[in-house]
C-alpha positions in Angstrom: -13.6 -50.5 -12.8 -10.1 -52.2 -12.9 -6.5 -50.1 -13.9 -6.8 -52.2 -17.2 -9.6 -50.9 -18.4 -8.2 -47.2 -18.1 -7.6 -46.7 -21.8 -11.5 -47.2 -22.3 -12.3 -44.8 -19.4 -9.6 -42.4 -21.1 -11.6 -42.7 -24.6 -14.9 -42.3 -23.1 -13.5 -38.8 -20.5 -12.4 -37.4 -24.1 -16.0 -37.8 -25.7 -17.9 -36.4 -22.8 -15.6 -33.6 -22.5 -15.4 -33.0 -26.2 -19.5 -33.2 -26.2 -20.0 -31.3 -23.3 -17.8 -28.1 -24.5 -19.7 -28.1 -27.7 -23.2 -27.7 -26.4 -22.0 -26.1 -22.8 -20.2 -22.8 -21.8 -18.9 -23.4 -18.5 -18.1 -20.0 -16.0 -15.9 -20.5 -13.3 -16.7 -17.7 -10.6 -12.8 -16.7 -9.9 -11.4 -17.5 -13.7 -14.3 -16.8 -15.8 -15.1 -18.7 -18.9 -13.7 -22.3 -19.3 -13.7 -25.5 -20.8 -14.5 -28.8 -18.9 -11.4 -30.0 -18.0 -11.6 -33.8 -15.8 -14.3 -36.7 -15.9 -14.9 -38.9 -13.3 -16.9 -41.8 -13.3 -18.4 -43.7 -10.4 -19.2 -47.2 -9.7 -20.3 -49.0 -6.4 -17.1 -49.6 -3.9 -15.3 -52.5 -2.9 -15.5 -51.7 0.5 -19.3 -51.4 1.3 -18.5 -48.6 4.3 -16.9 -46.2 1.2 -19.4 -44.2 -1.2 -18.0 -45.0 -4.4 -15.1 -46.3 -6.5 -14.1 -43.9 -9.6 -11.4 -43.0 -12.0 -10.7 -39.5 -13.1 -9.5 -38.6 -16.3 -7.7 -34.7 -16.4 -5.7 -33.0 -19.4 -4.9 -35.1 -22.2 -6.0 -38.4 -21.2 -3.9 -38.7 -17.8 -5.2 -41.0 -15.1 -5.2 -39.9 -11.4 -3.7 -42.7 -9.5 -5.8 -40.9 -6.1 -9.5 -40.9 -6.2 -8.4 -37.2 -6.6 -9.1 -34.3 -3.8 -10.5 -31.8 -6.0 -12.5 -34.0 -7.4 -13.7 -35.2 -3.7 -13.8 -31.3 -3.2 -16.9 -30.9 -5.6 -18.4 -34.1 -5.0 -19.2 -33.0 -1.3 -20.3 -29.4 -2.4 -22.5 -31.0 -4.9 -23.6 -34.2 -2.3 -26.3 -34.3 0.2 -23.5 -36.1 2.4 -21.0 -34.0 5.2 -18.5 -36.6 5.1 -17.5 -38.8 1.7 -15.1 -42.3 1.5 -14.1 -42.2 -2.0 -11.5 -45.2 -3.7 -9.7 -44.6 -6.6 -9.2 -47.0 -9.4 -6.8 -48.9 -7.7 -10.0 -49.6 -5.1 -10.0 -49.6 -1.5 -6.2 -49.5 -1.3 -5.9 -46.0 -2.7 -8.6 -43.9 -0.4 -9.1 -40.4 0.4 -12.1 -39.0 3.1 -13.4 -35.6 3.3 -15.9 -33.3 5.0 -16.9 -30.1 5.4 -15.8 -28.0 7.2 -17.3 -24.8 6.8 -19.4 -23.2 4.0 -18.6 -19.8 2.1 -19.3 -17.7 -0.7 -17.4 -17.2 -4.0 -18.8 -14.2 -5.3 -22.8 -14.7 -5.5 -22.4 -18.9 -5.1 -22.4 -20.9 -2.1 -19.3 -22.6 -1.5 -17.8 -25.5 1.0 -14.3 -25.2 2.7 -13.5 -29.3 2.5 -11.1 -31.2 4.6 -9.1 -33.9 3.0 -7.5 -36.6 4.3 -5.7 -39.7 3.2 -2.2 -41.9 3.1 0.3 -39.7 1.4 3.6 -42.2 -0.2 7.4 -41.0 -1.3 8.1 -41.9 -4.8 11.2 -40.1 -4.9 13.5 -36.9 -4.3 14.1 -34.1 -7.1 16.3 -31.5 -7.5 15.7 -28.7 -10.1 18.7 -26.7 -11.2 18.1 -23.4 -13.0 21.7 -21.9 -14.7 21.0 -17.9 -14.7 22.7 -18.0 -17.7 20.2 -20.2 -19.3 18.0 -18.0 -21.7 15.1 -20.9 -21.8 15.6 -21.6 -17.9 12.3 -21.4 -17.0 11.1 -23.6 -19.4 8.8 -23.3 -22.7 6.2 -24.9 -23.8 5.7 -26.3 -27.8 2.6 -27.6 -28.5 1.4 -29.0 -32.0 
């Protein structure tokens, strides 16, 4: 699982996802009915100590850099672990851990309340100017 394979892993997220929303209707207990929306897939780690080494695919074929907290998130309420080590693509350089750290309900399903940790890095400063004079200042979306 190396970044230069990522256009493969983007092809294959958008076949899954396209297969699984045509024979599955997925409920989300706070939004309601949905569409799957990321892929990840999972190999064995570099580091031995970590559970896995994955790539996630979200939206339109976008690549998460981070071996991706929500992902994590659902991985531990769906694990028989407490605690998960997960890398990202990038491997053992680009880790995140989590645990639980309490369990819930959301509405009639059991839930976790995770804890994610990691090594947070700048990448840069931005300023967003809105002019109140600016019909379109909030922004509009086109899509084809």
């Amino acid at each position: 699982m190396l970044p230069e394979h990522a256009s493969t892993f983007v092809t294959l997220a958008e076949q899954v996802k396209q297969a699984v929303n045509a024979q599955m209707a997925l409920h989300y207990p706070l939004e309601g009915p949905d569409t799957l929306h990321s892929i990840i897939f999972t190999d064995i780690p570099q580091n031995p100590a970590h559970h896995s080494h994955n790539v996630t695919i979200f939206g339109r074929g976008q690549v998460d850099r981070s071996p991706t907290g929500v992902g994590l998130s659902a991985r531990l309420a769906l694990a028989e672990h407490e605690e998960l080590v997960i890398e990202s693509i990038l491997g053992e350089a680009s880790t995140l851990s989590g645990r639980i750290v309490g369990r819930t309900q959301i509405g009639s399903y059991p839930a976790v309340i995770p804890r994610i940790t990691g090594h947070p890095f700048l990448t840069g400063y931005h300023e967003l100017l809105i002019d109140p004079r600016d019909a379109l200042g909030l922004g509009f979306l086109v899509e084809g």
